[in-house]
VOKE-99656 format. One record per atom (N, C-alpha, C, O): x, y, z. Coordinates in steps of 0.05 Angstrom, whole numbers, padded with zeros to 5 digits, always signed. Example, Ala and Ser with C-alpha at 12.3 -4.5 7.8 and 13.67 -1.06 7.14 Angstrom:
2
+00264-00114+00156
+00246-00090+00156
+00264-00066+00156
+00285-00066+00169
+00257-00045+00142
+00273-00021+00143
+00258+00001+00157
+00268+00023+00161
This chain:
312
+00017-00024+00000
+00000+00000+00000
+00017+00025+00000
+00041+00023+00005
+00004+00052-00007
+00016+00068-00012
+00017+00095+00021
-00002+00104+00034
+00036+00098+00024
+00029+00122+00059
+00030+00147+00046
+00042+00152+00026
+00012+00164+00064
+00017+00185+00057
+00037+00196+00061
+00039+00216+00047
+00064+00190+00082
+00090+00191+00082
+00101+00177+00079
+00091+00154+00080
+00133+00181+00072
+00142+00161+00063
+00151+00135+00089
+00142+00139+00112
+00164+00117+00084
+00173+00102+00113
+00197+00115+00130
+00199+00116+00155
+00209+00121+00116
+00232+00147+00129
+00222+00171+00152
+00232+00181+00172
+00198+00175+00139
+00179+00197+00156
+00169+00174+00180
+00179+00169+00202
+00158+00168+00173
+00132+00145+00187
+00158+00135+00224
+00154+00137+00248
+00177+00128+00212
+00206+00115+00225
+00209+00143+00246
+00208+00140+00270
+00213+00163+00236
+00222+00182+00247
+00203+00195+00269
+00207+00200+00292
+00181+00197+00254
+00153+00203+00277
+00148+00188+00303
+00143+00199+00325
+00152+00153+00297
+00157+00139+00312
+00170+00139+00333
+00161+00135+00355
+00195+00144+00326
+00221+00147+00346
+00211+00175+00363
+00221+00178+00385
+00199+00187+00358
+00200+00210+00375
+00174+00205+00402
+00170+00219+00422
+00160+00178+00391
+00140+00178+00414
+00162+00146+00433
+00168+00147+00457
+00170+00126+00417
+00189+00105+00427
+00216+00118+00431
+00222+00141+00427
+00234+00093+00440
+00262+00099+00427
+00274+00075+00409
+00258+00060+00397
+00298+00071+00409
+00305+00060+00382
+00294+00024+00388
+00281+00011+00372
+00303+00015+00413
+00299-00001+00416
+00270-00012+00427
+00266-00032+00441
+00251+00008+00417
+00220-00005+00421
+00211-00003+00388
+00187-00001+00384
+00229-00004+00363
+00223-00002+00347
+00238-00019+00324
+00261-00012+00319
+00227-00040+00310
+00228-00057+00292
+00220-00055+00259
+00198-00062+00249
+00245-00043+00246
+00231-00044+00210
+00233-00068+00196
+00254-00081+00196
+00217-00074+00187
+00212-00094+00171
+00229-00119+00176
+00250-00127+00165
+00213-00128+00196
+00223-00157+00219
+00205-00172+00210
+00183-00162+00206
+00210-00198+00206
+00198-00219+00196
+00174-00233+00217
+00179-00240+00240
+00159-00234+00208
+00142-00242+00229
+00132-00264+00240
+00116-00269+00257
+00152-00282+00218
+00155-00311+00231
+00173-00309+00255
+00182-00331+00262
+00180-00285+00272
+00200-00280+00283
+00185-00283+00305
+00196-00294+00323
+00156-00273+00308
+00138-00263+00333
+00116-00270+00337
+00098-00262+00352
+00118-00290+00318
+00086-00307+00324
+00092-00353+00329
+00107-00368+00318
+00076-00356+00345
+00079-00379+00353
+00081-00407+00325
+00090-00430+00326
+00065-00388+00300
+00063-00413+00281
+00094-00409+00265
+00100-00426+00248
+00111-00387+00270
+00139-00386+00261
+00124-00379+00223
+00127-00394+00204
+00118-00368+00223
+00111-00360+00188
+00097-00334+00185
+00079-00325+00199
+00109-00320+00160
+00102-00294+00157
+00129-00282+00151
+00152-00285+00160
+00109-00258+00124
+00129-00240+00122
+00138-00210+00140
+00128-00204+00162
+00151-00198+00130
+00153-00172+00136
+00134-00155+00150
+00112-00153+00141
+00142-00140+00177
+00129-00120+00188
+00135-00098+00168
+00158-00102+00159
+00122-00074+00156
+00137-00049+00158
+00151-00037+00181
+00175-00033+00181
+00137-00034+00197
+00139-00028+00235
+00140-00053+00263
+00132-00074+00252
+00143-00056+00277
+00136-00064+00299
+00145-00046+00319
+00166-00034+00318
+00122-00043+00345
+00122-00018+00354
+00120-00038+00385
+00102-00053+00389
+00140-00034+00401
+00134-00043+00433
+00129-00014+00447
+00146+00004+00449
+00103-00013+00457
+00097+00014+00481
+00101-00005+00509
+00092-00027+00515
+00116+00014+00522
+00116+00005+00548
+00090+00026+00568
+00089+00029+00592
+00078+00034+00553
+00064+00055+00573
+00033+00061+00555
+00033+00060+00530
+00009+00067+00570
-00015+00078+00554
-00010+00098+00543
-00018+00098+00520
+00000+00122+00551
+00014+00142+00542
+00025+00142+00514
+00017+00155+00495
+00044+00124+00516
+00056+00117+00487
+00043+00102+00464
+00049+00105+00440
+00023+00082+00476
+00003+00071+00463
-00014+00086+00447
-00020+00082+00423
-00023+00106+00463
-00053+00121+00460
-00030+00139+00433
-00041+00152+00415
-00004+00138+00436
+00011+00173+00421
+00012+00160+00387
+00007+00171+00365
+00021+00132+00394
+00033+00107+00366
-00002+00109+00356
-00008+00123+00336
-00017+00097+00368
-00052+00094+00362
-00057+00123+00342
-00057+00119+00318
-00061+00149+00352
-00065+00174+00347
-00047+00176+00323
-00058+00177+00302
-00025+00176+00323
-00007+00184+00299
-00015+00169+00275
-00020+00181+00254
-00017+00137+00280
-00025+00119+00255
-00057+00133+00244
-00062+00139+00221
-00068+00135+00257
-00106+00146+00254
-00102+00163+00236
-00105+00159+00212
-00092+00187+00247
-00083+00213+00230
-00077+00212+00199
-00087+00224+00181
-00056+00191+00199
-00040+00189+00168
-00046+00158+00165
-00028+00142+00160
-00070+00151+00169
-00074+00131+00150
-00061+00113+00147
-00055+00101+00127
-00055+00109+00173
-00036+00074+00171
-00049+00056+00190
-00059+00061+00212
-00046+00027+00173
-00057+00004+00180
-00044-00002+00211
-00020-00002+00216
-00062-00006+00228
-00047-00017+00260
-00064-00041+00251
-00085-00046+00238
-00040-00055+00267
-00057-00091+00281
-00041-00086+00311
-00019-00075+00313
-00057-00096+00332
-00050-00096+00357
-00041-00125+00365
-00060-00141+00365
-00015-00138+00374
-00011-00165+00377
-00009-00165+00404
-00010-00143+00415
-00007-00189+00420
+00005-00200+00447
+00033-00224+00431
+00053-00221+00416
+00022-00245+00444
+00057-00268+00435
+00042-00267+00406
+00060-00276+00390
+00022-00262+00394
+00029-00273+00371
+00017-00305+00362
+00016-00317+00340
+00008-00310+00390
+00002-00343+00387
-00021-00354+00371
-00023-00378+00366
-00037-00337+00365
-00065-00336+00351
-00079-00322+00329
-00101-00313+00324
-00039-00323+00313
-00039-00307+00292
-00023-00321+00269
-00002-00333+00272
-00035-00317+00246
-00028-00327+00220
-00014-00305+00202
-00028-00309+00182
+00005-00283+00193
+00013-00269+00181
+00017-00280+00149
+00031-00300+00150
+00012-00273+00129
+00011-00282+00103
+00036-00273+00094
+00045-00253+00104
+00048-00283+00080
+00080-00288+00070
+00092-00265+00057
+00116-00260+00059
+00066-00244+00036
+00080-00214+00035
+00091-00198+00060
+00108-00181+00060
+00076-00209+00081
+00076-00198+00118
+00042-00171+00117
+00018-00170+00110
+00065-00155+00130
+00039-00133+00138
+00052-00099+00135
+00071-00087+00146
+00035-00091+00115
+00035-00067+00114
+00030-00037+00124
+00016-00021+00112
+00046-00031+00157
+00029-00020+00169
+00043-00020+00196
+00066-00028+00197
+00033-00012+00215
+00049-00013+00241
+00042-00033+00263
+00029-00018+00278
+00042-00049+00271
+00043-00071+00295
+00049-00068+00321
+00073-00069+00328
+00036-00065+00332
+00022-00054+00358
+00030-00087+00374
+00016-00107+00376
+00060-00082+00383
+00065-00108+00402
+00074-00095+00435
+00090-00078+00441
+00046-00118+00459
+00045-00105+00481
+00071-00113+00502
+00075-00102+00523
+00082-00129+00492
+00093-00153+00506
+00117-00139+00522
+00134-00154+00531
+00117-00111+00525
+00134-00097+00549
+00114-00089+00573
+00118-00086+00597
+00091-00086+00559
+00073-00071+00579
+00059-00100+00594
+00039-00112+00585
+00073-00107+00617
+00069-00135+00622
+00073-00141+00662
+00084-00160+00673
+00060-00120+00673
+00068-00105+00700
+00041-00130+00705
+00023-00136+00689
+00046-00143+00732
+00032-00163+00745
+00023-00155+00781
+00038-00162+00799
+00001-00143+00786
+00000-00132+00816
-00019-00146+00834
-00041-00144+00822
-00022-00153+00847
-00039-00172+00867
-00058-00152+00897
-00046-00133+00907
-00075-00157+00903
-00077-00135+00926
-00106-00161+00927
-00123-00166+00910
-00102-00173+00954
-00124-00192+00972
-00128-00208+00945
-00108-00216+00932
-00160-00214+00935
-00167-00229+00916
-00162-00216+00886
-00167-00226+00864
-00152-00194+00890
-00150-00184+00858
-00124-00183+00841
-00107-00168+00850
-00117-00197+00820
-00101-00195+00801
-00101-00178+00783
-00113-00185+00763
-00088-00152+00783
-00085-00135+00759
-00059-00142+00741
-00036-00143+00750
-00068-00146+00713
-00044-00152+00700
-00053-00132+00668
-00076-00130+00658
-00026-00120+00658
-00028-00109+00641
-00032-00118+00614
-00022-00140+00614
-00039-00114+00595
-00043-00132+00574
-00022-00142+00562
-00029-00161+00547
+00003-00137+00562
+00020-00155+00553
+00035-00181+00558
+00048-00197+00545
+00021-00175+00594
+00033-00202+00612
+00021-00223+00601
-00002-00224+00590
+00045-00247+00605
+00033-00267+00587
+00010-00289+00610
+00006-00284+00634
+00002-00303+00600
-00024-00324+00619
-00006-00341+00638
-00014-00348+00660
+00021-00348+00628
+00033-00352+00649
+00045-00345+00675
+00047-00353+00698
+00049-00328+00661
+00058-00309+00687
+00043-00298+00709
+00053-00290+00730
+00016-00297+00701
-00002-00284+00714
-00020-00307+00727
-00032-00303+00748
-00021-00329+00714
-00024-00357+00737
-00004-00358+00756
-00012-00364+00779
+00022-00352+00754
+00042-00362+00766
+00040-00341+00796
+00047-00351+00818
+00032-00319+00794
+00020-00292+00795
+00002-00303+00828
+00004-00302+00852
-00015-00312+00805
-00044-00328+00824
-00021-00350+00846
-00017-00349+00870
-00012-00365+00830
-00004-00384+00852
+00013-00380+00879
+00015-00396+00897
+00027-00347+00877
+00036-00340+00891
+00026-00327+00921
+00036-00321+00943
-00002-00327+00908
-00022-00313+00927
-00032-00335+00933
-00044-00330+00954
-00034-00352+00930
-00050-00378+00942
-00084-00373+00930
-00104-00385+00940
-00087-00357+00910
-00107-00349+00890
-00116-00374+00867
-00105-00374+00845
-00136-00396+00875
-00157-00412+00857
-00177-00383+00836
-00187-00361+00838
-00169-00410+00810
-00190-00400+00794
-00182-00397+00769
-00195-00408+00751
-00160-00384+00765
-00133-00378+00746
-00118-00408+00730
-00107-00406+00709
-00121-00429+00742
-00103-00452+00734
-00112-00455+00700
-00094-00454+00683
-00137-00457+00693
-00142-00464+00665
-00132-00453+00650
-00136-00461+00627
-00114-00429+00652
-00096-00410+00634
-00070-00411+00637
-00053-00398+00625
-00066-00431+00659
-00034-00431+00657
-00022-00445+00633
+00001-00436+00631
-00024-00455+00623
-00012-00465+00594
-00017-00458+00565
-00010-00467+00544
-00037-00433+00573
-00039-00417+00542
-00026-00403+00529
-00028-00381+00540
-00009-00402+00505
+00012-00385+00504
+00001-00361+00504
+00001-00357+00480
-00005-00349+00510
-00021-00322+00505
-00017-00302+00526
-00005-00306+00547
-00026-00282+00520
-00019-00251+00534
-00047-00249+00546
-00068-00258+00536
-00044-00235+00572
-00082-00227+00572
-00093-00212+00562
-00117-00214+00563
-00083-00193+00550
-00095-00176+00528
-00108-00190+00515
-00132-00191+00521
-00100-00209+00490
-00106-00221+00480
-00134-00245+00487
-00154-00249+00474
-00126-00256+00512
-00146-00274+00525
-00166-00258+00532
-00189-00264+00524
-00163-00243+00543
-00198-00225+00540
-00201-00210+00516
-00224-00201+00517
-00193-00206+00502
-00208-00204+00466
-00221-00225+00456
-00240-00224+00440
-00210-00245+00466
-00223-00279+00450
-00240-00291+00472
-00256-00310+00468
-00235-00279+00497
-00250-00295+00520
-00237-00326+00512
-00249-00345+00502
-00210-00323+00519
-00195-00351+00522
-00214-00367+00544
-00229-00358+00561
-00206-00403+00533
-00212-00411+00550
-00198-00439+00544
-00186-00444+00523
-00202-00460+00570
-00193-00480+00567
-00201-00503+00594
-00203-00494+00617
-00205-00533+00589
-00214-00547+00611
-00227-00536+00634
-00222-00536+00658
-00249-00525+00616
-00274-00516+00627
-00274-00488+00644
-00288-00483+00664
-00256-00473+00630
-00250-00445+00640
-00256-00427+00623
-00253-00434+00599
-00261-00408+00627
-00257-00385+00606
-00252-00358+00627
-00255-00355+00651
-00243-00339+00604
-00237-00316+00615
-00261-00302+00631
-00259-00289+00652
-00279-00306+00619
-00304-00294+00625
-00311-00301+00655
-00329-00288+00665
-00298-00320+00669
-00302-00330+00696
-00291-00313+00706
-00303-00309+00727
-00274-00299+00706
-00241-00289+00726
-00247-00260+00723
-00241-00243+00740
-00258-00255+00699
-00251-00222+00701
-00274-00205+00717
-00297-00209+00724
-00262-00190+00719
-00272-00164+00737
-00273-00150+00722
-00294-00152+00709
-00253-00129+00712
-00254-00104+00698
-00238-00107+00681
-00220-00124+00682
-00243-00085+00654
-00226-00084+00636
-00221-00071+00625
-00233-00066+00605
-00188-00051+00635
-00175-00029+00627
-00173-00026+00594
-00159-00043+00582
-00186-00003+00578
-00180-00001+00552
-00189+00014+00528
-00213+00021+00524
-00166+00018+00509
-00177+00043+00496
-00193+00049+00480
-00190+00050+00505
-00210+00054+00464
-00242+00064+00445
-00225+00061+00421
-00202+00053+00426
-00231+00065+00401
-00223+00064+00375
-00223+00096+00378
-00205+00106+00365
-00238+00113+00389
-00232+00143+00384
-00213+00149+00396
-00206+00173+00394
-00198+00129+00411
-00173+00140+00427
-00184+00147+00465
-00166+00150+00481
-00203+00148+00473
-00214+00149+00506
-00205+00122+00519
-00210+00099+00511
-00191+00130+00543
-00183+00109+00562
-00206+00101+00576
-00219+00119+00588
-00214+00074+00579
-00255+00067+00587
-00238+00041+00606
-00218+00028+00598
-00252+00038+00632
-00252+00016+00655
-00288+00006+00644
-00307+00021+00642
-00288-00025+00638
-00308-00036+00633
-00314-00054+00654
-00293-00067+00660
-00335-00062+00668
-00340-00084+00683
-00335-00108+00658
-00340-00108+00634
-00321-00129+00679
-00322-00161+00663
-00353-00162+00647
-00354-00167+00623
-00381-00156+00667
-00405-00165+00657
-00415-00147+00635
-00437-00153+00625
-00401-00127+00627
-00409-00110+00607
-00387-00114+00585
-00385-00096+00568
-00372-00132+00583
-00359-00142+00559
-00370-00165+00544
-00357-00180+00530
-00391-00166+00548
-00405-00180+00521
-00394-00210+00515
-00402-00222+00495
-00374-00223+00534
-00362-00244+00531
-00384-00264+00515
-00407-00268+00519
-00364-00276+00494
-00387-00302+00483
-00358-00328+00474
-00335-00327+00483
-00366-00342+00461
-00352-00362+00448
-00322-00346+00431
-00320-00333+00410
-00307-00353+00445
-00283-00323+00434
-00294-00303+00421
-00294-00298+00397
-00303-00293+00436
-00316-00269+00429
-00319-00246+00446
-00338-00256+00459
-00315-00223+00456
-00318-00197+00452
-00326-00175+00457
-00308-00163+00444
-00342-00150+00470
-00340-00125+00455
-00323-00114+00446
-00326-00097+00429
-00295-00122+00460
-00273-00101+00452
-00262-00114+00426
-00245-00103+00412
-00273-00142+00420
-00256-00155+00393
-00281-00144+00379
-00271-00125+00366
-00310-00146+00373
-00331-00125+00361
-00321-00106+00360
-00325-00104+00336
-00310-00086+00365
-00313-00053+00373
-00288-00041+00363
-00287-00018+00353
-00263-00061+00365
-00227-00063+00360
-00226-00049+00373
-00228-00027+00363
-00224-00048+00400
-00208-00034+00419
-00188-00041+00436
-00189-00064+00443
-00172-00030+00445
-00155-00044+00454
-00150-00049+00480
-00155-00030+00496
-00140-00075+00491
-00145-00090+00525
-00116-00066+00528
-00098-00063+00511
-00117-00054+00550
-00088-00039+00567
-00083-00061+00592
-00061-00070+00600
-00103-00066+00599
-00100-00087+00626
-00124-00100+00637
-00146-00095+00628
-00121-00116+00657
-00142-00140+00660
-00151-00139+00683
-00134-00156+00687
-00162-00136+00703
-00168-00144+00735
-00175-00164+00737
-00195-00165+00724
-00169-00192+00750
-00185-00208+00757
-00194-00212+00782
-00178-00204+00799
-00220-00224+00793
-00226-00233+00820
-00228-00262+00819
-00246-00274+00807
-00203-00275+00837
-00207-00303+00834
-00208-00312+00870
-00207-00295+00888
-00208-00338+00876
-00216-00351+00900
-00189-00356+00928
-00172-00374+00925
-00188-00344+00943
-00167-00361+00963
-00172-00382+00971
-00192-00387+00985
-00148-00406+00962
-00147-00434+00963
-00119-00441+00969
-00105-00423+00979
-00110-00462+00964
-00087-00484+00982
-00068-00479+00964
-00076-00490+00943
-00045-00469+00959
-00016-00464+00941
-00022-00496+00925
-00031-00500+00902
-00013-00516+00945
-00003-00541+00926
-00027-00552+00927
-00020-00573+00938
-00049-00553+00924
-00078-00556+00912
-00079-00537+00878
-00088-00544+00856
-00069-00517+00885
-00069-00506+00855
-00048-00517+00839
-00053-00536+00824
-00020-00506+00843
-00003-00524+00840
+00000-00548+00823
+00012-00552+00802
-00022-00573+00845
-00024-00590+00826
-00049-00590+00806
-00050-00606+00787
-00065-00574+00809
-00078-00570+00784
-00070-00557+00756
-00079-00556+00733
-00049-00550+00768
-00040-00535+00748
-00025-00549+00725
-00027-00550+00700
-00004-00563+00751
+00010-00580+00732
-00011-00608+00717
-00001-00623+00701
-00029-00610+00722
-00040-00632+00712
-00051-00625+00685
-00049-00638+00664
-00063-00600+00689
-00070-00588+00654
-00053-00583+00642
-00053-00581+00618
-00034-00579+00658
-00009-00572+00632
+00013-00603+00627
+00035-00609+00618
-00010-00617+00638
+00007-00650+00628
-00012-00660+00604
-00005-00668+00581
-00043-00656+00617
-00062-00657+00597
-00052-00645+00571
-00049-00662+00553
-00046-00625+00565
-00046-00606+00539
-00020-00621+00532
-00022-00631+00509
+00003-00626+00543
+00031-00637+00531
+00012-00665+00523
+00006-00667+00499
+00003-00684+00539
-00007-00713+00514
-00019-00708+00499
-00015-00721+00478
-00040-00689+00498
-00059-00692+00471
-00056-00659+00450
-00070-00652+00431
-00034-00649+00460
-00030-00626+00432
-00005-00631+00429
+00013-00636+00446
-00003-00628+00396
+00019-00622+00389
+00053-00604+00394
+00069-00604+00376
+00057-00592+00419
+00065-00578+00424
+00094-00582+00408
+00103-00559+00413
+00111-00592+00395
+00134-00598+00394
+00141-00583+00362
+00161-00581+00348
+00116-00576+00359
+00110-00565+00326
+00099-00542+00329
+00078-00540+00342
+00114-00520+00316
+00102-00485+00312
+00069-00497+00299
+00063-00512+00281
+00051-00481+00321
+00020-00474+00299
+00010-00454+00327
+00022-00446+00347
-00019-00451+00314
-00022-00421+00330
-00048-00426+00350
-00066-00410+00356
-00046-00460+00360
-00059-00476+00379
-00087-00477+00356
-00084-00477+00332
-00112-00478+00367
-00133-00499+00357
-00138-00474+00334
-00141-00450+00333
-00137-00501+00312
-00142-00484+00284
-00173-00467+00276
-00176-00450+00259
-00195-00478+00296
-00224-00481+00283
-00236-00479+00310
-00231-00493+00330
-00252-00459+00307
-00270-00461+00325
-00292-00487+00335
-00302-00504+00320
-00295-00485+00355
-00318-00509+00352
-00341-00507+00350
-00355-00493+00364
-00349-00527+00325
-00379-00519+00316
-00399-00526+00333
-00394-00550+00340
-00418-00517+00344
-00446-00522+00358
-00454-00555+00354
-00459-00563+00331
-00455-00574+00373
-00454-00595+00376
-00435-00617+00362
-00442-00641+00359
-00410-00605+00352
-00394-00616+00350
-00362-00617+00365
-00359-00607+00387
-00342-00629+00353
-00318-00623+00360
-00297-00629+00335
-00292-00650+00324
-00287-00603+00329
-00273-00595+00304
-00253-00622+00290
-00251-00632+00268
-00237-00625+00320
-00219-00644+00312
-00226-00665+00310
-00210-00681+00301
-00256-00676+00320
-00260-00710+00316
-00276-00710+00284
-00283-00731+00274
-00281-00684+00273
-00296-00675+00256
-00276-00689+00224
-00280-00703+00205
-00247-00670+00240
-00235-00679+00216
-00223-00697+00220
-00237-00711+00206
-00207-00713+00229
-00207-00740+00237
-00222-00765+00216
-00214-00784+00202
-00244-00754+00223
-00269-00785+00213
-00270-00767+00180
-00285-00779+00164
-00262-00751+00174
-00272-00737+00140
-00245-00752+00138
-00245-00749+00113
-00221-00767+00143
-00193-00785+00142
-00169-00764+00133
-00154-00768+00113
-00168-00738+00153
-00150-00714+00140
-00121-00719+00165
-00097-00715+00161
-00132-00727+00188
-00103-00736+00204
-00082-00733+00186
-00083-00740+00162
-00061-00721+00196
-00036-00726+00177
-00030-00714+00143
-00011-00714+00127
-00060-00704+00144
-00059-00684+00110
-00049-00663+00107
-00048-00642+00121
-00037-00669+00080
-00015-00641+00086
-00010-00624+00051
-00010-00629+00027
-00005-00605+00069
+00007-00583+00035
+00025-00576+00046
+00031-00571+00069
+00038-00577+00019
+00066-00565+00025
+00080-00575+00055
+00080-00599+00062
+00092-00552+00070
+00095-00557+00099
+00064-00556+00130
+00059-00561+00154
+00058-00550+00113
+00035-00542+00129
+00015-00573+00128
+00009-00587+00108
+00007-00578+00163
+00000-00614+00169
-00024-00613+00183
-00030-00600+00204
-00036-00626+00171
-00070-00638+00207
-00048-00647+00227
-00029-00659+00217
-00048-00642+00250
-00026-00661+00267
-00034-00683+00266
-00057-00686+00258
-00018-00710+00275
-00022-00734+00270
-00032-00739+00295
-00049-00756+00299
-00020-00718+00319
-00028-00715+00347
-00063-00712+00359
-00076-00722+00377
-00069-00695+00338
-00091-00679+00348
-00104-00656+00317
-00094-00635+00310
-00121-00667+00308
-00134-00666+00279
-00140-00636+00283
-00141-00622+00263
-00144-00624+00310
-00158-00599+00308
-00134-00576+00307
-00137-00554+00317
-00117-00581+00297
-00082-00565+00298
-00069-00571+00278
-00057-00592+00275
-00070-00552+00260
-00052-00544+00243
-00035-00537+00243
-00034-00515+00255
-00006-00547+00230
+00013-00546+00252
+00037-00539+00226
+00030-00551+00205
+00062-00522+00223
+00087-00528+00206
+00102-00541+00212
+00118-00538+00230
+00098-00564+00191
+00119-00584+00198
+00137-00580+00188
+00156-00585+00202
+00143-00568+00163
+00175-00565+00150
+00167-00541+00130
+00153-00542+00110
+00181-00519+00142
+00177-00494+00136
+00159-00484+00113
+00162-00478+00089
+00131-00485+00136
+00110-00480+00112
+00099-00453+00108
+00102-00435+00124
+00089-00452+00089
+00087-00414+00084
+00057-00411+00093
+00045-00432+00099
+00047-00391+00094
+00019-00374+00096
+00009-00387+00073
-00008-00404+00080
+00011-00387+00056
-00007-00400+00028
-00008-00431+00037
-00031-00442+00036
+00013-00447+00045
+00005-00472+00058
-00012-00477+00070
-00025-00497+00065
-00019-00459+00092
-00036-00468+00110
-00061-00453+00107
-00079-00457+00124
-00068-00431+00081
-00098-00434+00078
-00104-00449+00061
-00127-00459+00061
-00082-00457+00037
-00104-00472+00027
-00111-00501+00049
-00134-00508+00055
-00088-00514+00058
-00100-00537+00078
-00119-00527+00091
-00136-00544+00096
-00124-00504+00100
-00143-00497+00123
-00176-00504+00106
-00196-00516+00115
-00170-00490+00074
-00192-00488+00057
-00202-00513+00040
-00222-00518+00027
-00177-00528+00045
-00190-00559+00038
-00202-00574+00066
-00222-00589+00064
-00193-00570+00082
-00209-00589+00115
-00234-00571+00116
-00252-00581+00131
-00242-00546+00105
-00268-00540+00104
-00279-00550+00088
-00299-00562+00095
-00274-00550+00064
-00281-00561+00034
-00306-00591+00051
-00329-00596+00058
-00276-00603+00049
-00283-00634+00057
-00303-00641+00078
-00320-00659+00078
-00300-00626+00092
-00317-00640+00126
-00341-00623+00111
-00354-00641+00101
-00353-00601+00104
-00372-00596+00094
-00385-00616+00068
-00409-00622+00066
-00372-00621+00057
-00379-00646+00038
-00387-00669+00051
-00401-00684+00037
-00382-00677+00075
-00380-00700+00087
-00400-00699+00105
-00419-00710+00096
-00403-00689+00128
-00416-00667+00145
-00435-00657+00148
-00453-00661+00165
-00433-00637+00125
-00447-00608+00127
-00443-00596+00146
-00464-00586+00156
-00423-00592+00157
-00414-00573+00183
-00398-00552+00177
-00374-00560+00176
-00402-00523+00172
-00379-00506+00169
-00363-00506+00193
-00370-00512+00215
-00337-00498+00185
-00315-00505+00203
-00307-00466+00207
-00309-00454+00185
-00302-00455+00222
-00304-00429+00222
-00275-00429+00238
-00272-00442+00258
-00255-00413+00227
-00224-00408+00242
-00222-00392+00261
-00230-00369+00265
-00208-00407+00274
-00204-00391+00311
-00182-00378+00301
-00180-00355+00307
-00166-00387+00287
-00140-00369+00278
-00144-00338+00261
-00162-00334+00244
-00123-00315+00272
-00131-00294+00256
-00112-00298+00240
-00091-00310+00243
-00122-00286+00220
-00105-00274+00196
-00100-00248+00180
-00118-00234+00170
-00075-00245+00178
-00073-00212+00162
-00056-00212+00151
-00047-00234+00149
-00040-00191+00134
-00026-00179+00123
-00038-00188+00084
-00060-00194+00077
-00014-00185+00068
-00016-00187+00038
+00003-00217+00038
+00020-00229+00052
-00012-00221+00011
-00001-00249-00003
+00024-00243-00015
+00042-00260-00011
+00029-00225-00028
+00057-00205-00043
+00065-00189-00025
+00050-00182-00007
+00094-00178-00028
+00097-00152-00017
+00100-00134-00037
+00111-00137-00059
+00087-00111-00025
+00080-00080-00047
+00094-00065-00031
+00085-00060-00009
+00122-00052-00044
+00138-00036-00037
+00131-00010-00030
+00126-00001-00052
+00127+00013-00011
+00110+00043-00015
+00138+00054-00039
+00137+00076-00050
């Protein structure tokens, strides 16, 4: 795409709200995302502060440049031209504070840390997120969830900015939480930070809950292989991966891009597969299980950037 300044400008504007080292030109973005694939950032932008957020946010609005807002990256697909535009990565702004039952964590802190967080407090409630690679920013955009958890249980409030740029505290119950779903992923606004209210319980009672889901997820996911965890949402009285499975896609593959042999619902790079690998695989396991089925298969994975790169 074309800027109304050039990238020299765009670079320079930047630096004056960051400094050098919160700023990334055209970094590969198999660099920063969990499925290891993708091209080119123009930008990558780390704010350590709302301040600097709200300044990077405002400047892009103004002159017409594309933002995407990331956490790890883990639930992201980048297409092999990359992304044209500036990348909004939180993963400095990642401050973790505890006070009685409440967990405040900033949106960049990752889900581990902020279980780990919980476990320090002797704080139940939190365990189902200890093994998600994910940021909580991110996990309350999607209303993460896992072995019978979701975000939507834990939160309290939710620090974050308007698309017009206004800093807004939301109650948990006025975020619209649904099936990864949203107001602030409706609305694109952005998580600054998270409050949770979770339960006082027994250290090594959590502990071992903890470790047990995260033994669970090592036998039955693929972990040993870059992908950007469960490929497909799950359809309404089904389950994605036993879906494709029985359509006989286990183990199908393009190019580098694989069904795991582990776990049908994970799309996974097995040997350096590109963005075009894994939609069309993505677009044949829909193809098929709808042929088979009749079940649309709908992607939990996001996706962005260009198929080419277009030079400004």
């Amino acid at each position: 795409m074309k800027y109304k300044l050039d990238k020299n400008e765009i670079k320079n504007k930047l630096l004056e709200i960051v400094s050098s080292d919160q700023l990334l030109i055209d970094s590969l973005m198999r660099d920063h995302t969990t499925f290891r694939i993708g091209g080119p950032a123009d930008f990558i932008v780390f704010p350590e502060s709302e301040e600097q957020l709200a300044d990077i946010s405002a400047f892009c609005k103004s002159n017409d440049i594309p933002v995407f807002l990331m956490g790890n990256g883990s639930n992201l697909l980048v297409r092999d031209g990359g992304f044209r535009g500036v990348m909004i990565n939180t993963r400095q702004m990642n401050t973790v504070v505890t006070e009685g039952t409440r967990v405040t964590a900033q949106a960049g802190a990752s889900l581990r840390a902020v279980a780990q967080e919980a476990l320090a407090h002797s704080l139940s409630g939190f365990e189902f997120a200890s093994g998600i690679p994910g940021t909580i920013g991110g996990a309350a955009i999607m209303n993460a969830g896992a072995y019978g958890g979701e975000m939507k249980d834990v939160v309290a409030k939710v620090h974050l900015m308007t698309a017009d740029g206004r800093f807004e505290t939301v109650d948990g119950a006025d975020c619209h939480f649904g099936y990864r779903q949203s107001r602030m992923r409706d609305a694109g606004e952005i998580v600054t930070a998270v409050e949770l209210t979770l339960t006082p319980g027994n250290a090594d009672a959590i502990r071992a809950k903890m470790k047990e889901l995260n033994q669970r997820r090592r036998d039955k996911q693929p972990l040993n292989y870059p992908s950007a965890g469960s490929t497909f949402k799950r359809p309404e009285g089904y389950f994605a991966g036993k879906l494709i499975q029985d359509a006989g896609l286990k183990g199908y593959q393009v190019g580098g891009a694989e069904v795991s042999q582990k776990h049908s619902g994970f799309v996974i790079n097995a040997d350096n597969a590109t963005a075009a690998d894994v939609l069309q695989l993505i677009g044949d396991v829909q193809h098929k299980v709808k042929a088979q089925f009749g079940v649309d298969l709908e992607p939990e994975v996001i996706t962005i950037g260009e198929d080419t790169r277009d030079e400004n």
